[in-house]
N, C-alpha and C positions, 0 to 999 in steps of 0.2 A: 635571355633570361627564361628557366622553367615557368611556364603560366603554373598563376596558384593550384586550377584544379588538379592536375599535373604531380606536383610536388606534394598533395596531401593525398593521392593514389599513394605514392611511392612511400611515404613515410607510415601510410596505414598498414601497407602491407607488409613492409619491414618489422613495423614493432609486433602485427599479429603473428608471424612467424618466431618471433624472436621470444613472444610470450608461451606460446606450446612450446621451447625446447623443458626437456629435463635441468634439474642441475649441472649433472655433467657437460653438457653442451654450452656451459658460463666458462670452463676453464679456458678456452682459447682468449677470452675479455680477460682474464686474470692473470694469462701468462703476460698478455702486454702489458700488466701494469695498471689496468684498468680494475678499482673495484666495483663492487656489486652496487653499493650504495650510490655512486653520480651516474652509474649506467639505468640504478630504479628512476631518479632524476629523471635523467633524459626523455627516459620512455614516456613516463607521467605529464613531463612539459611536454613533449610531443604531444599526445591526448587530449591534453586540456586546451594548449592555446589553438588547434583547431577546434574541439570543441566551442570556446569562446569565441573564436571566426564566424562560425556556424549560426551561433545566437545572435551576435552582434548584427548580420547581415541581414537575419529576417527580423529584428525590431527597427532597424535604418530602414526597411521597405515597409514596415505597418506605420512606419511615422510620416512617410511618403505619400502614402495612401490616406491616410488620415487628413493630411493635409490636402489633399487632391480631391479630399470627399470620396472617393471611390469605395465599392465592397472588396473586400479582401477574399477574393475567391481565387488566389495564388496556388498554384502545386507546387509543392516539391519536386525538383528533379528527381531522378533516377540514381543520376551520382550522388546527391548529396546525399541520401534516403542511404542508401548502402554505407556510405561514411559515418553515416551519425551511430548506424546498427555495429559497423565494427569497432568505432569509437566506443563503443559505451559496452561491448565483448571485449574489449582490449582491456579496460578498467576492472569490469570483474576480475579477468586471468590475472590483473595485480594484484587487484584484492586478497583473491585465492591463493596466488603463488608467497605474497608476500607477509601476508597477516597484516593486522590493527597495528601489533607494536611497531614494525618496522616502519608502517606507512609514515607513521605518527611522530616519527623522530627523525622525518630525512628534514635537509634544510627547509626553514620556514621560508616562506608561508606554503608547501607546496601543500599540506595535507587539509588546512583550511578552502584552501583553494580547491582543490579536488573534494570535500563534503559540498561545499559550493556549487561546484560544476555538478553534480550529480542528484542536485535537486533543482536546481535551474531547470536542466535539461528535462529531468522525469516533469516536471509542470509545465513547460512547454510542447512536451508530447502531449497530454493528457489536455492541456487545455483548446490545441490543436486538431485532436481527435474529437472531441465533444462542438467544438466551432465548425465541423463537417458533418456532425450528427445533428446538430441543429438546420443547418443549411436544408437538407437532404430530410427535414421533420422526421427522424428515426427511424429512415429507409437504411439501415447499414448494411445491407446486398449492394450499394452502390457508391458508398464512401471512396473515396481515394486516399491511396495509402494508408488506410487503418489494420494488413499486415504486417510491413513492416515499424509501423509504432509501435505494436503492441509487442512485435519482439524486441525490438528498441527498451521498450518500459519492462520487458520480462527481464532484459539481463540487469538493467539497474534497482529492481527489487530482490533479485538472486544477490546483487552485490553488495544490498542493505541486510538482507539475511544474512550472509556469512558475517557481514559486521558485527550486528547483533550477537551472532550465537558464536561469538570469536573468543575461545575458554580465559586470553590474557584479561577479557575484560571480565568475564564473569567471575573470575577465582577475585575475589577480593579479600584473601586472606597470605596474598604471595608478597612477595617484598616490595614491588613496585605498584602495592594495588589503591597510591596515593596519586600517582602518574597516572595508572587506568580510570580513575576518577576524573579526573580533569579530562581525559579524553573525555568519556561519558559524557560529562558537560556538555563538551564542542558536538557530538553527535546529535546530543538532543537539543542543542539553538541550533544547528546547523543544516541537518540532514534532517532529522523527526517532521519538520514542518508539512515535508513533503505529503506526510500522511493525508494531512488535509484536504489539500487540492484533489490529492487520490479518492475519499470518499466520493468526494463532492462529486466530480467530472463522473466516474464509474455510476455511481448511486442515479445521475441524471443521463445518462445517455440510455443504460438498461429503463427506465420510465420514457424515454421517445421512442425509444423502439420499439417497446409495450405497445406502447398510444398507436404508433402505424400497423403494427401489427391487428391491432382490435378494431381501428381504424379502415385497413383494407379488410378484412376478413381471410389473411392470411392460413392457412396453412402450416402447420409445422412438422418440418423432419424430424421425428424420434433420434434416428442414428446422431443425427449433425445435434439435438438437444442435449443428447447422452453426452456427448464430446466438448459440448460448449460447457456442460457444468462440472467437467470432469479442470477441463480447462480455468474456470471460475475458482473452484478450490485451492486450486495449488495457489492462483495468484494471490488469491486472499489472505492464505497461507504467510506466504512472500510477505505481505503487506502487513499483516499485523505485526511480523517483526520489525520493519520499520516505526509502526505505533508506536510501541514498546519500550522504543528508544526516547519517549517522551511520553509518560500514560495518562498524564494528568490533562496536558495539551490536547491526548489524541480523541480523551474521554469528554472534553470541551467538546470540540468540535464536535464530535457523534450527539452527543446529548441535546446539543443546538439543534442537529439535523433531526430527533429524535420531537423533540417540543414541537415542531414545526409538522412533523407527520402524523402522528399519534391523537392528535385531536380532532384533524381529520377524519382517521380511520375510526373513531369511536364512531363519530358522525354517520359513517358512512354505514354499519355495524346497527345502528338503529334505527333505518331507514328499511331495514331489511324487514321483510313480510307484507312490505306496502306493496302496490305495484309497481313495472321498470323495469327495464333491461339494464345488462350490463354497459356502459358507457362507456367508451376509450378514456375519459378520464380518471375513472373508476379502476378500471384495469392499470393506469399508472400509476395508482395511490397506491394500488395492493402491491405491486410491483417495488414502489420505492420502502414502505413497511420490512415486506420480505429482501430484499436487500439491506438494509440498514440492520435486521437482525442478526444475517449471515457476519457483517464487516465486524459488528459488536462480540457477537459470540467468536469470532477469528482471535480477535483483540484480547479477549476477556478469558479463554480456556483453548487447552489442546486436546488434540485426538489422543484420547488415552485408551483408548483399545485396547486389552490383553495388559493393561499397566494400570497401576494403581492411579486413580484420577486424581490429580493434583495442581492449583491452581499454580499460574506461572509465577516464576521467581521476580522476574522484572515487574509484576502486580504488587506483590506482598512488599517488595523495597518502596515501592511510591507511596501506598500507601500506611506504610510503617511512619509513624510520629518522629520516632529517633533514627533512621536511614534516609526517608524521602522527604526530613529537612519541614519549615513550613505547609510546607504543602500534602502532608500526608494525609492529615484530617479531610483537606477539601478534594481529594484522587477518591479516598475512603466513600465521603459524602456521595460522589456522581455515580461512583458503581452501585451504591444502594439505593441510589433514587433512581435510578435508570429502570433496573430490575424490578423495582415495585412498579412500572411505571408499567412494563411488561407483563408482570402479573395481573394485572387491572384490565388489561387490553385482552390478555390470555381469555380471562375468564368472563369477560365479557364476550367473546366469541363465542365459547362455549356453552355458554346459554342460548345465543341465538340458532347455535347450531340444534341444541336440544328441540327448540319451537321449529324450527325451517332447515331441515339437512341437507334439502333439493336447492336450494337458491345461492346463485352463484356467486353473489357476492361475498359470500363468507370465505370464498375462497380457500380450494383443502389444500394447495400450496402454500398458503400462508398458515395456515394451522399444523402442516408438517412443519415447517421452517422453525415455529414457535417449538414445537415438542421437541426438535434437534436443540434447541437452544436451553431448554429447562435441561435435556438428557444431559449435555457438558455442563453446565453450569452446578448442576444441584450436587454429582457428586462430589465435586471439588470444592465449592462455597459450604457444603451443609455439613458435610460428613470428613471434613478433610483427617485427615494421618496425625495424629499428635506426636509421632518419633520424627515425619518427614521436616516441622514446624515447632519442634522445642523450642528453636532462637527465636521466634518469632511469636512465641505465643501470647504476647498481651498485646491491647488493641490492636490496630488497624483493620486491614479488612476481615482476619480471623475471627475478632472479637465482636466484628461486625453481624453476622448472622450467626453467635453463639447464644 
């Protein structure tokens, strides 16, 4: 008998090779007789039910330990670690290769199954990733395996983007755009949750790394900061299209995480001119502040550069009365309490800035990060296009700051 690890070599590498050919390279499956349709099957069960091996194994060894009382201070192999990365490359290239509608209509349950698999996974990376940034109190120069996770979690938000911005879903004036709705549905119970766990684990592992960082009196490389926030955008990028896929949920969450910082940071904002240094706690306050702005304004507006600013479409459908269903009044409600909540913080800073410009608490990264966030936000929320928003122009969010 092939030993398992053995036979999910062999079946990873197959289907990765087999997901880069071109079309053309299908004919040989098609002259046997074979269609495209139980060959996307096969590929997808292959994937998933190691995938599901994968999971299954490391909650049977936390429940072990659990019960042994022991710390979970387990690594990852090496093999598995490269499995999970091609596994979850393999899913994108069907993603990619195959579209939304095709995935959506092979025999059930495979496409529930796989939105499944692919948020499972992305929250066991991430909450994997953050249980060794805790460990290690926000040494991440010495984490293990926080490479290959975070490619791992790059191609499963690459394969939530293309979902998201996959035209059968968004044309919802094509014939089938009562089908693409129901999908919609299944993405946002199924998949959108994801976002969650994503603020959370991200938004808290950048605040322990902070804390060690201000903690040891670390050092920072420019070059490797340039790269890391170059790195940071895309993914958050990534990530709000995930949101997206559920605004009202995603707008929950943040807002939650937002109550819970934000009265801090006044606190912290009026302490200023007293005497005190800067504290590693303090540096992780401002830190989780200036992230929770970035993940909001990801969510909430795009890089409209050289294009006319316009707020996104999957925004204005949530919180439209007569598209986003019940729920549009209260999507409508969080984005405008959010941003007042913002402006209050803004200009509160800015006054302190005015009295104490030298004092570091006021932090001018968090005062840039605020100004990026009014810069997208305002011309899209304040000023929007009345040709781009005719269908939409009474209430929701439009009529919201009109």
């Amino acid at each position: 008998m092939i030993p398992t690890r053995i036979a999910r070599g062999w079946l990873i590498r197959c289907v990765s090779c087999c997901c880069n050919w071109p079309r053309s390279r299908w004919d040989p499956f098609l002259r046997m007789r074979m269609s495209e349709a139980p060959m996307r099957v096969f590929f997808l069960d292959g994937c998933l039910n190691e995938m599901e091996s994968i999971l299954n194994e490391d909650q049977q060894r936390r429940q072990q330990l659990q019960q042994q009382q022991q710390q979970d201070d387990f690594i990852v192999s090496d093999h598995t670690s490269a499995e999970v990365v091609d596994l979850v490359t393999i899913l994108s290239r069907l993603t990619t290769n195959f579209k939304v509608k095709t995935l959506s209509r092979l025999q059930q349950p495979a496409f529930p199954r796989y939105l499944t698999a692919l948020a499972t996974m992305g929250k066991w990376l991430l909450e994997s990733s953050l249980a060794e940034c805790q460990r290690l109190e926000g040494d991440v120069e010495c984490m293990e395996g926080v490479h290959w996770r975070n490619d791992a979690l790059a191609q499963i938000l690459q394969c939530s983007d293309a979902i998201a911005g996959d035209y059968w879903l968004l044309s919802g004036t094509t014939a089938g755009h009562q089908e693409a709705a129901q999908v919609s549905q299944m993405l946002a119970s199924m998949l959108a949750p994801l976002y969650g766990p994503y603020c959370i684990c991200r938004v808290r592992m950048s605040c322990l790394e902070e804390h060690f960082i201000a903690r040891e009196g670390a050092e920072l490389d420019e070059i490797r900061e340039e790269i890391s926030a170059f790195s940071l955008e895309e993914e958050l990028s990534s990530a709000a299209s995930l949101g997206r896929l559920n605004v009202l949920a995603s707008m929950t969450t943040l807002s939650g995480m937002f109550q819970q910082c934000m009265p801090r940071l006044v606190s912290l904002f009026e302490c200023v001119g007293s005497p005190g240094d800067m504290s590693p706690d303090m540096a992780a306050l401002l830190e989780e502040a200036r992230m929770l702005l970035l993940c909001a304004g990801h969510l909430l507006t795009d890089d409209c550069v050289g294009e006319t600013p316009a707020i996104p479409e999957s925004v204005i459908n949530a919180c439209q009365p007569g598209r986003g269903g019940p729920d549009g009044d209260a999507c409508t409600g969080s984005i405008v309490t959010l941003v007042d909540m913002l402006k209050s913080v803004a200009e509160s800073q800015a006054v302190k800035v005015a009295a104490y410009p030298e004092d570091p608490r006021l932090s001018p990264l968090l005062a840039k990060t605020l100004l990026w966030f009014f810069g997208r936000w305002g011309p899209a929320y304040l000023f929007p296009s009345s040709d781009e928003y005719r269908e939409n122009s009474a209430g929701g969010i439009l009529g919201a700051n009109s």
